[in-house]
N, C-alpha and C positions, 0 to 999 in steps of 0.2 A: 874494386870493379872498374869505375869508370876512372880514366888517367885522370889525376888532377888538372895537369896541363898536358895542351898538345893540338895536334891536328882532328880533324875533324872532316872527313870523305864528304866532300857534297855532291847530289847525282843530279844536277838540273841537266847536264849535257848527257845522262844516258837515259832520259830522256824526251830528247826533242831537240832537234839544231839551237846552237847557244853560243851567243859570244860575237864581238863585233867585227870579226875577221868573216863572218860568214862560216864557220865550219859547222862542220857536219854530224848528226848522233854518231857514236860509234855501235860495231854490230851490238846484240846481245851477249852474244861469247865474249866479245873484247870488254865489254860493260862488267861483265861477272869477272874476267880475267883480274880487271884491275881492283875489283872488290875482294878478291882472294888475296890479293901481293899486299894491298893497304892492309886489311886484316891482320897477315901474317907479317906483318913488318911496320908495328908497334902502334897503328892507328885501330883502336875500337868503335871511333863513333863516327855512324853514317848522317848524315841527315837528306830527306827525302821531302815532297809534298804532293799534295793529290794534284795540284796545277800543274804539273812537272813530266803533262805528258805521259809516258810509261813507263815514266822513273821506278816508281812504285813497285811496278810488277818487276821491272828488271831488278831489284833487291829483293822482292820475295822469291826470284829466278836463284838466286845468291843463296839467299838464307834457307833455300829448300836442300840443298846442298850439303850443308852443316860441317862446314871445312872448319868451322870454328861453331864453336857452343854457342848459344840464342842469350845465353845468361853470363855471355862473355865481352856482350856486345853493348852498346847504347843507341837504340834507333828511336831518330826523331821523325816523326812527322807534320806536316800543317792542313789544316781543316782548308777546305776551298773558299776562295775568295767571292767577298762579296754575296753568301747563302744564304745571309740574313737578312739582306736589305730591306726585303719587302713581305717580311714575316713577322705576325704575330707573337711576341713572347710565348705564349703557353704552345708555340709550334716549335721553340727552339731545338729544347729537347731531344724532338723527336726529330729533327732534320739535323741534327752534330752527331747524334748517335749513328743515324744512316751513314752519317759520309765517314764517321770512324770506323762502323765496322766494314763498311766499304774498302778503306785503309785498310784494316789488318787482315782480310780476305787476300789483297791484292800484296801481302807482302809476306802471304803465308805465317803469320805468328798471332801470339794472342794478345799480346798487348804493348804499350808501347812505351818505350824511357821518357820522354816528353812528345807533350801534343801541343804544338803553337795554332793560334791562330795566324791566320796570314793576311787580314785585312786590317793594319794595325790601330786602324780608328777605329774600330768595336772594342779597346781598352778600358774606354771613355763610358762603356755600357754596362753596370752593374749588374745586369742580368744576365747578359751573353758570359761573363767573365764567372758570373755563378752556377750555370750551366756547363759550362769547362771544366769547370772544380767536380761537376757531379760525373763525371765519365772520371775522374779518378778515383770517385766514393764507388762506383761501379765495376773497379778492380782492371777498368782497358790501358789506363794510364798511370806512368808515375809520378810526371809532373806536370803543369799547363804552363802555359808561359804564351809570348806574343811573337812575333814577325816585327820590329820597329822600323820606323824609315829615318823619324826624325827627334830631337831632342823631347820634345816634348811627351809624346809616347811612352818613350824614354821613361821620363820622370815620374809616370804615371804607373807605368810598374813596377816600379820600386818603392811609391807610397802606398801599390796597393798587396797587403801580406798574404794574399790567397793567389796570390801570382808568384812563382819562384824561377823562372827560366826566360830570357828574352836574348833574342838576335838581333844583332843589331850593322849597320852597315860602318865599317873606321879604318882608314888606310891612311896612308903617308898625303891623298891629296884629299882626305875628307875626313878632316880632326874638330867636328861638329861638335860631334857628342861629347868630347873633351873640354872644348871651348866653353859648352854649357853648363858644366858641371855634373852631367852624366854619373862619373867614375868615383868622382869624392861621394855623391849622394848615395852610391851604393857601396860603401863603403865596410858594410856587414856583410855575411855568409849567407843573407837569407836568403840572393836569387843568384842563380848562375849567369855567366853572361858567354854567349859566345858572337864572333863577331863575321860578316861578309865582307868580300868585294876586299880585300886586300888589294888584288890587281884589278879593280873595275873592270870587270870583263874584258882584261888584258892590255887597258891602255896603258897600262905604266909600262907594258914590257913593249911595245911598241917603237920602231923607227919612225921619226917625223913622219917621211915619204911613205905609212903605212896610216896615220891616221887619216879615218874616214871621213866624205866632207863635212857630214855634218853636225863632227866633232872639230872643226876647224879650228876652235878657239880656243881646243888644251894643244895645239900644233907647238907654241913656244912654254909650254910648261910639259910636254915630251921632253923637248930640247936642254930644257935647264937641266931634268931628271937624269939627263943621259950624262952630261957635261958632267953635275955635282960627281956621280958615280965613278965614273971616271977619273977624275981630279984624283978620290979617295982610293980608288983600286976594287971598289965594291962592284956585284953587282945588283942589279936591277932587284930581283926575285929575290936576293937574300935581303936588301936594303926593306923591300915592300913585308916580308916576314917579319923580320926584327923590329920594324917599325909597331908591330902590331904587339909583342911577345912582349916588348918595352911595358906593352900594360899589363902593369898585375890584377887587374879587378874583370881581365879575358882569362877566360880559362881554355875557349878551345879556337882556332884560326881556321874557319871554314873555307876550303879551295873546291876549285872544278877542274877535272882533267880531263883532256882529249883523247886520249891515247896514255899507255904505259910508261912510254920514255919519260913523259912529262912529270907522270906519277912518280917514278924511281926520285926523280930530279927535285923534286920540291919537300919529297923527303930527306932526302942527303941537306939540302939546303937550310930547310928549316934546325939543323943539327948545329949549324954555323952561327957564331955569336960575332955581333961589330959592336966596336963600344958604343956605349952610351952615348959620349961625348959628338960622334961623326953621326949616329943618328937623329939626336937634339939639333945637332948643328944645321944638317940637311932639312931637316923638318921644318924648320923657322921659316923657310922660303917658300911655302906650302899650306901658311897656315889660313889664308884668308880666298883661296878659290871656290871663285861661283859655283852655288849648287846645280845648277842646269847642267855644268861639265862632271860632278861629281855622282852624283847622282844618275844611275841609265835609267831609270821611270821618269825622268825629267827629260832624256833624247828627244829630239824632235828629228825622226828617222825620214 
């Protein structure tokens, strides 16, 4: 069913404008369009979240459709951020069930292949995280898992065995989770990992004279990116994929597409192997940048 390895469709840009170029949702038609082409051209798994605008609906727009079989698919979703803050545990419950079946209304299915939370410090809360597990004892979900941002999170669900699924963010300029030893600790089969932000909301693919001001400070780590790539013949988009596919302990590379061209393009790409050696090589110049530039919940817009 689910690819071992591979791509992984993320729909934050269908819906709601996304990405630091300024661009723009695309329609609904165009939205479903490119969830048809991914489908049929060897990606199964979407991932969505309730924060994400009308993402939601535009895959349940998709999946009402049934261009492809419901049990052919893997769709993830994440619980709304921050629901719990100011709630009672014995309220839990009944407010994760709401916004779950909230989710599978708006996506037209009955249940879902994994439910993350997406406010990744409620990891830390044995109650929240046993309440997760009960909407899978409830038959809506297959597995729960987290939204991660940082190492430590990280580590957190992986010591914890009722947790099997976390996202995480790791690209060619943000080898955090690596550094920390993320990838050796999860070194067993018990939780899936998939990963964001390969292209940080596109600043790897980026010309200098296009980064925003006030990203000013990854301006000469644009510049090196471009240069290294060049030196080797590579580029940018295949360098930032293979960076990521290098780790065995990802199973799927979450992207965002604008448009179809992009889509076709990043799967032809992701197809392309660079050695080892030219990706290690290029990596080493990458390994110690500031989280404020790696991180866009750190932007200071």
């Amino acid at each position: 069913m689910h690819s071992k390895r591979g791509l992984c469709l993320g729909t934050v840009q269908f819906g709601m404008d996304y990405g630091i170029k300024g661009q723009k949702q695309p329609s609904v038609e165009k939205a479903v369009e490119m969830l048809d082409y991914a489908t049929q051209n060897g990606i199964d798994t979407i991932d969505t979240a309730n924060a994400y605008g009308t993402a939601e609906d535009v895959v349940g727009t998709f999946l009402k459709k049934k261009t492809v079989s419901r049990d052919k698919l893997f769709i993830i979703s994440k619980f709304k951020p921050n629901l719990l803050d100011e709630v009672k545990p014995d309220e839990y419950y009944k407010i994760m069930r709401e916004n779950l079946e909230n989710t599978l209304s708006r996506l037209r299915t009955d249940y879902l292949d994994s439910y993350l939370l997406h406010s990744a410090r409620y990891v830390f809360n044995d109650e929240i995280i046993d309440t997760l597990n009960r909407m899978k004892q409830d038959g809506l979900v297959r597995r729960v898992g987290v939204s991660v941002y940082e190492p430590e999170e990280a580590k957190k669900c992986i010591e914890r065995p009722n947790v099997e699924f976390m996202q995480l963010p790791y690209s060619i300029f943000d080898q955090r989770m690596e550094k920390a030893g993320v990838f050796e600790a999860a070194n067993d089969d018990n939780i899936q990992i998939h990963s964001r932000s390969a292209f940080i909301q596109g600043l790897i693919l980026m010309d200098e004279d296009e980064v925003p001001t006030f990203l000013a400070k990854a301006k000469p780590i644009v510049r090196k990116i471009d240069i290294l790539c060049q030196r080797h013949g590579i580029s940018r988009i295949s360098l930032a994929m293979n960076y990521v596919k290098q780790q065995s302990r990802i199973s799927h590379l979450v992207f965002g597409v604008d448009n179809i061209e992009q889509l076709k393009e990043n799967i032809h790409i992701y197809q392309e192997d660079i050695s080892k050696d030219i990706i290690y090589d290029i990596a080493k110049e990458f390994r110690d940048i500031e989280a404020d530039i790696v991180m866009p919940s750190l932007w200071k817009k």
